[in-house]
N, C-alpha and C positions, 0 to 999 in steps of 0.2 A: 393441475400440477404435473400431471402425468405426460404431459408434453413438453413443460421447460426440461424436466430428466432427462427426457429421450436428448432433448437439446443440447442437452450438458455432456452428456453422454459421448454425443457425436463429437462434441471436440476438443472432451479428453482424449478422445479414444486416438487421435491423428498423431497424437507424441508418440503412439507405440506403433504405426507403420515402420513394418520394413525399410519402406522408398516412399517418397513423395509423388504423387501424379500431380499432370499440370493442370492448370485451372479448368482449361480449356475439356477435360477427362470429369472434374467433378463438376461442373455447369449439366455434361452431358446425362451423367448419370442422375442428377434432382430432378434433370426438367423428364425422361424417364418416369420416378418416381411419382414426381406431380402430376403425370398422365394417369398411371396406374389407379391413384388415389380417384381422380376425377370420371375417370372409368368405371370404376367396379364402387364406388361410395361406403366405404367399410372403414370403419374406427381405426382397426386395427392398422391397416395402411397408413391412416393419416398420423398414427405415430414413428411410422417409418419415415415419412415426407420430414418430421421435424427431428430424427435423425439423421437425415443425406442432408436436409438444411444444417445441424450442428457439423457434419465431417465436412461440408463444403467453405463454410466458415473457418473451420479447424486447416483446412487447406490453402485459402485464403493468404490467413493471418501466416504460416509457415514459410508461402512465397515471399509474402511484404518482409519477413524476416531476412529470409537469404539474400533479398534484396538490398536490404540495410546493411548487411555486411561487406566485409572489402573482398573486390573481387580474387580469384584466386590466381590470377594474372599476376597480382601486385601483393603480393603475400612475399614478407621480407623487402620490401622495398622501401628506400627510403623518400621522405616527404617534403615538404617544408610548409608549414600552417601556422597558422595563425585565428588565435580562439582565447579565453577563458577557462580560469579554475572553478570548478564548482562545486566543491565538496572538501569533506574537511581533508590533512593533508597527514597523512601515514608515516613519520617520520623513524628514522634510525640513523643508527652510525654508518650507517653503508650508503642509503638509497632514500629516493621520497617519494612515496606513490598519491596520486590523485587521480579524480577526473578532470577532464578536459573537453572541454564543447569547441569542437574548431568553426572556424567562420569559413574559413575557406582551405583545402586541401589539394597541394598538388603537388607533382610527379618533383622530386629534385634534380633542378636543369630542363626543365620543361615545361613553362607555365602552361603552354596550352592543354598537356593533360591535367582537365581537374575532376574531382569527386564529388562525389553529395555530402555535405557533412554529418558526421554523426557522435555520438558521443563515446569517448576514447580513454582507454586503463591505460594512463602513461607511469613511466618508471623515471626519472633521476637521479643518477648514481654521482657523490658529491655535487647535491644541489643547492642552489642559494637557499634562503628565507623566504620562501612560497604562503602564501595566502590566497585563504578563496576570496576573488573575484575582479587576481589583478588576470591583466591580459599578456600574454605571451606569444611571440612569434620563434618557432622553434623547427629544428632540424630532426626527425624521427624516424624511425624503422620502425613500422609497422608489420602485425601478423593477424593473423583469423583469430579467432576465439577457438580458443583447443585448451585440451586438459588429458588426462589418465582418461582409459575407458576402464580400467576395473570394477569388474561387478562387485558393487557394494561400500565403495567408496565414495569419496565425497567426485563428483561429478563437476567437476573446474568450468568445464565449456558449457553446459546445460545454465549454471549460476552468472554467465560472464552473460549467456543469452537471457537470459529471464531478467536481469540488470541492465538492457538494453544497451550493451555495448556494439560498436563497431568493430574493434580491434583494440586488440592490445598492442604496445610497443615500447621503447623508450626512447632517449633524447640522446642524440650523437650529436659532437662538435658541441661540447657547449658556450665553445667561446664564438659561436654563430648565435645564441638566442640573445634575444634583443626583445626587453618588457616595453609593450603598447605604452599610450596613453589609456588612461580609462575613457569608460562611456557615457552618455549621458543614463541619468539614472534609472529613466522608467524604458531604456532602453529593453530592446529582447533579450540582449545577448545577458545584458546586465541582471533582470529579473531571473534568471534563475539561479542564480549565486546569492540571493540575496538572502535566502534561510542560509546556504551554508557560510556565509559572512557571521549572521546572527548566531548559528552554531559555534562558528572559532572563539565568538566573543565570550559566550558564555565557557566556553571549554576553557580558553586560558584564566575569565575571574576564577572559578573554581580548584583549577592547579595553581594560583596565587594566594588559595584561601588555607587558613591554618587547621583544617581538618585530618584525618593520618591520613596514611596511603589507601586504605581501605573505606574511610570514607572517601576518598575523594573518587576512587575507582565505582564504587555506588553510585555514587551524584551522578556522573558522567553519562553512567550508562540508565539511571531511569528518566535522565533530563532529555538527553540528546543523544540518545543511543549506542556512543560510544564506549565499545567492552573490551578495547585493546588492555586497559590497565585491569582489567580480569583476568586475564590469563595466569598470573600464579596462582590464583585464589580457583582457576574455572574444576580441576578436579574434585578441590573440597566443597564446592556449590552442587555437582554434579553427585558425589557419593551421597548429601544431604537432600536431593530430589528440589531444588528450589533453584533451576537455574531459569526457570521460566519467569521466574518472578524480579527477574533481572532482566529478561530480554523485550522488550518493548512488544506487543502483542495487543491482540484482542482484551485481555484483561483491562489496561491500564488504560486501552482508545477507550473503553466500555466506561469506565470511572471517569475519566475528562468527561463522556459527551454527557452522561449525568449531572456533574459538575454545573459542565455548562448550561445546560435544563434548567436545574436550582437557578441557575444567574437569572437567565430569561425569564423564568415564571415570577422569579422575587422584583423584577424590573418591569416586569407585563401588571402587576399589582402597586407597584408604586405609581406606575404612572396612572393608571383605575384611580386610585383612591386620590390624587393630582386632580386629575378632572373633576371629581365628585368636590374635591373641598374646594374647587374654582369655581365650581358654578354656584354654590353655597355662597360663597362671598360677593358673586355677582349679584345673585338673587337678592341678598341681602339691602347692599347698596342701592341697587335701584328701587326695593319696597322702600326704604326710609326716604328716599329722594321723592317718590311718586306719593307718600303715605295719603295725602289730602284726595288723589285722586284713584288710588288705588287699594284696597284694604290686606290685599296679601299679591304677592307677585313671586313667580316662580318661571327660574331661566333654568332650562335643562341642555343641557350640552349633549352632542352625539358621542356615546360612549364608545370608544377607541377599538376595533375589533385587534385585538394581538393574541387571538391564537396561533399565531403562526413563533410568536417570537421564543417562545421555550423550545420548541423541537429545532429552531433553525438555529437560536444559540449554541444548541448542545451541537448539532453538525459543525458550527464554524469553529469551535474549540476542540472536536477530534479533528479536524480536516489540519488546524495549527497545528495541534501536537505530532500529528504523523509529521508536518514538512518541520516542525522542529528535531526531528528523529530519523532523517534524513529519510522519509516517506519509501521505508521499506516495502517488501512485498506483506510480510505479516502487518504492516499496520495500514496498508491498500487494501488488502482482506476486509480490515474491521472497519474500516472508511465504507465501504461498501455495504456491508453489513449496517453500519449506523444509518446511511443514506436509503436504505431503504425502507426503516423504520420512520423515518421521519417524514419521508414523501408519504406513507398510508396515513401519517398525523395530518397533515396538510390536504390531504383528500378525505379527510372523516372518515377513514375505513379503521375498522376492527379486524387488525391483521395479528391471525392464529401465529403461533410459536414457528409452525413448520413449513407455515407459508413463509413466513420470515426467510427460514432457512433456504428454502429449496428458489426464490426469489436473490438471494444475495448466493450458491451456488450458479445459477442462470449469468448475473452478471460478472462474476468473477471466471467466468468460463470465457464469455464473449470478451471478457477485457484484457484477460491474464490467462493465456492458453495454455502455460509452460508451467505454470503453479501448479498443475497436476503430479510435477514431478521433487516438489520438498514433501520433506516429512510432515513439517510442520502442517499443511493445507490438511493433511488426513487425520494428524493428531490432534486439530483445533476441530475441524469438521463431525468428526468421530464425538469430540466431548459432547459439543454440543447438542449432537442428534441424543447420546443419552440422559442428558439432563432434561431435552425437553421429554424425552419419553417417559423418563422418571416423576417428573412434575407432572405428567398428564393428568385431568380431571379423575381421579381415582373416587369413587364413594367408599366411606369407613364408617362406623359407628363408633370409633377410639375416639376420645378427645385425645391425645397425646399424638394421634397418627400424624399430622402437620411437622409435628419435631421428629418427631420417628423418619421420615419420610425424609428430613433435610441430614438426618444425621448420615442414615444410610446412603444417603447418593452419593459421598464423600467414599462408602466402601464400596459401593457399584462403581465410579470412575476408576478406583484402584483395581479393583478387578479387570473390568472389562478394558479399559485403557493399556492395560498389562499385554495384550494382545499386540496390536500394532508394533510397539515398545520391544518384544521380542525377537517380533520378526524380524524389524529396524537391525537387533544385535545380533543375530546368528547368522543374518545376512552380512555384514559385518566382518564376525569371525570366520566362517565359511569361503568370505571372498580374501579375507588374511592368509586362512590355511593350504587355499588354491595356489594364490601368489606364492 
C-alpha cells in the first residue's frame, strides 16, 4: 500500500508546481531514478521510483491538458462549428448556457485552419428553444479557460479545467446559425447527449408536476443533479449543515449501488430456485414416463454460477445514476470507489476497508489529476479515513460498546471534520479581507 501513496502522492503533488517541465525532463529524471533503484536495491528507493513514476504521470496528464486547450494564438477569435448540445441548458432572461461537443472547428474565413475538437462552455444571449442533443452549426468567439486567481476563492479556470473544457465562448451573428439535421442514433456524436436528453426529459415532467417550488427544487437536484432552483433555499440548507444531503455524492452513489446489489442477489436467487424447480418437474415427468423401467429417476441441472451478478448489478446502477446526474466529479469519485469494491467481489478477495481506500485514491489520482484541488475530494476523503478508523476491529468487554461506537463516530466526524471546514472558511475570509 505504501507504494500506491507514494503514487498518489506523485501526482497530486504536479498541481502545486511553480512551472510545468517538458516530458522530455520527467522521462529523464525516472529513468535516473530507476537506475538508482536497480543499483543500490534498497526499499526505501523503490518508493521513490513510484514517486517520480506518480510526478511523471502527474506531468504527463498536465501536457495532454494544455494540449486540449485552444491555442493561445486563437484566444478571442472567432469560429465557425459545428457539433451538439449535450447537457442540460442553463436558461434565463438574458442568456442560455450549455455544453457543446463541436464536430469540426475552424478559423472564420478560413476553412483550411482547423482544430481538434473539444468540448466547449458556450454562451447565447437571446437564444432560441435549445435542447440537448439537437445539432448546431454556429458562429463563435472563443477564449482559454480563465477565471479570478484570488486566494481562496472559488477558482473559475481550475473547475472549467477539471470539467474538461476546451474554451469558453459565445455565439456571434445569430442570424448565421443554422440547426443540423440529427444523427443517426447510436451514432458517437449522438451517444453522449443521450443521458442529457434523458435528464431534460425528466427535468421538464418534474416542473410540470404539481408539487411546490420546494419540492420540485429537491426532486431536481437528488434526481438529476440539478440545484439551480436551490439557490434561494441554498443559505438556509447551508446554516442547517444538510447541503450535502442535497448534492449528489458519494452518499447517495453508495445507496444506489446497494440498491442495486439487493436487485441482483434477489434476481441471482430467483433464477437458483428456476432451475431447482425445472429440474424437479423434469425429473418428475420422465420417472412417471419411464416408471415400468425405471423405479426412481433424477435429472439434475448445472446450477447457474451468478456470483457475479449482485456486485455487477450494484456497479451498473451507480455507474446510471452518476450519467443520470450529469456524472459529476463527486459522483466519478464514488463510481471509482464502487468499482473497485466489486472488482475484489469478482476476484474472491477479501478487501480491508483501507485497502479499499488507498486502491480507489490510486485510481482517482491516475484518472482525475485536478481533483486534488476541490474541497470536496478532501472532505469526502478525510470522512472516510475516520470512519474506517473508527470502526476498526477494536476489542471491548461492553456489550453496549457496538452502539456506543456508532453513536460516537457521528461526534468524532463533527469534531475532527471541523478542521478542514475551518480552514476552507478563514481561507475564505482572509482572502475576502486581503481583497
Amino acid at each position: 500500500m505504501a507504494y500506491l501513496i507514494m503514487l498518489s502522492l506523485g501526482v497530486f503533488s504536479v498541481v502545486w508546481w511553480p512551472w510545468l517541465p517538458s516530458f522530455g525532463v520527467g522521462v529523464a529524471l525516472f529513468i535516473s531514478l530507476l537506475s538508482a533503484c536497480a543499483f543500490f536495491r534498497r526499499r526505501r528507493l523503490l518508493l521513490l521510483v513510484f514517486l517520480g513514476a506518480g510526478m511523471l504521470w502527474g506531468v504527463f496528464c498536465g501536457h495532454q491538458l494544455l494540449d486540449k486547450t485552444l491555442p493561445e494564438k486563437y484566444n478571442g477569435t472567432e469560429f465557425l462549428i459545428s457539433g451538439q448540445v449535450v447537457s442540460l441548458v442553463d436558461r434565463n432572461s438574458v442568456r442560455s448556457r450549455f455544453s457543446f461537443v463541436p464536430e469540426t472547428i475552424q478559423v472564420l474565413g478560413d476553412p483550411d485552419q482547423q482544430l481538434v475538437p473539444g468540448k466547449l462552455l458556450l454562451s447565447w444571449y437571446a437564444a432560441k428553444a435549445l435542447h440537448p442533443g439537437q445539432r448546431w452549426q454556429l458562429v463563435v468567439r472563443l477564449r482559454r479557460p480563465r477565471g479570478f486567481v484570488n486566494p481562496g476563492a472559488f477558482d473559475y479556470q481550475s473547475w472549467l479545467l477539471q470539467q474538461g473544457y476546451k474554451a469558453t465562448g459565445y455565439v456571434r451573428s445569430p442570424e448565421l446559425a443554422k440547426q443540423l439535421p440529427e444523427t443517426k442514433l447510436f451514432s458517437t456524436g449522438n451517444l453522449a447527449s443521450i443521458a442529457a436528453q434523458l435528464r431534460a426529459r425528466i427535468q421538464q415532467a418534474i416542473e410540470q408536476s404539481e408539487l411546490s417550488p420546494r419540492g420540485r427544487a429537491v426532486l431536481l437536484a437528488l434526481s438529476i443533479g440539478d440545484k439551480r432552483q436551490l439557490a434561494r433555499w441554498w443559505q438556509d440548507l447551508a446554516r442547517l449543515g444538510i447541503v450535502h444531503l442535497l448534492v449528489i455524492s458519494g452518499l447517495h452513489i453508495g445507496f444506489i449501488a446497494l440498491f442495486g446489489a439487493a436487485l441482483g442477489s434477489g434476481l441471482a436467487r430467483l433464477v437458483i430456485l428456476f432451475s431447482s424447480l425445472l429440474s424437479f418437474l423434469i425429473s418428475s415427468l420422465i420417472s412417471s414416463l419411464l416408471s415400468s423401467t425405471f423405479n426412481h429417476f433424477e435429472l439434475k441441472l448445472p446450477s447457474p454460477a451468478l456470483h457475479w451478478l449482485a456486485p455487477v448489478s450494484g456497479l451498473l446502477a451507480a455507474a446510471a445514476y452518476s450519467l443520470l446526474a450529469g456524472f459529476s466529479l463527486p459522483t466519478q469519485r464514488a463510481l471509482i470507489a464502487v468499482a473497485v469494491v466489486v472488482i475484489a467481489k469478482l476476484c474472491f478477495r477479501r478487501i480491508q476497508p483501507f485497502v479499499c481506500l488507498v486502491w480507489a485514491l490510486t485510481l482517482i489520482a491516475l484518472l482525475q489529476p485536478l481533483s486534488v484541488l476541490s474541497a470536496g475530494f478532501w472532505l469526502s476523503f478525510t470522512a472516510v479515513a475516520i470512519l474506517i478508523a473508527w470502526f476498526s476491529p477494536w476489542q471491548s468487554t461492553d456489550s453496549w460498546w457496538p452502539k456506543k461506537r456508532t453513536v460516537s463516530a457521528q461526534l468524532a466526524l463533527l469534531v475532527i471534520m471541523s478542521v478542514p471546514l475551518l480552514f476552507f472558511y478563514w481561507a475564505t475570509v482572509l482572502a475576502g479581507a486581503v481583497g
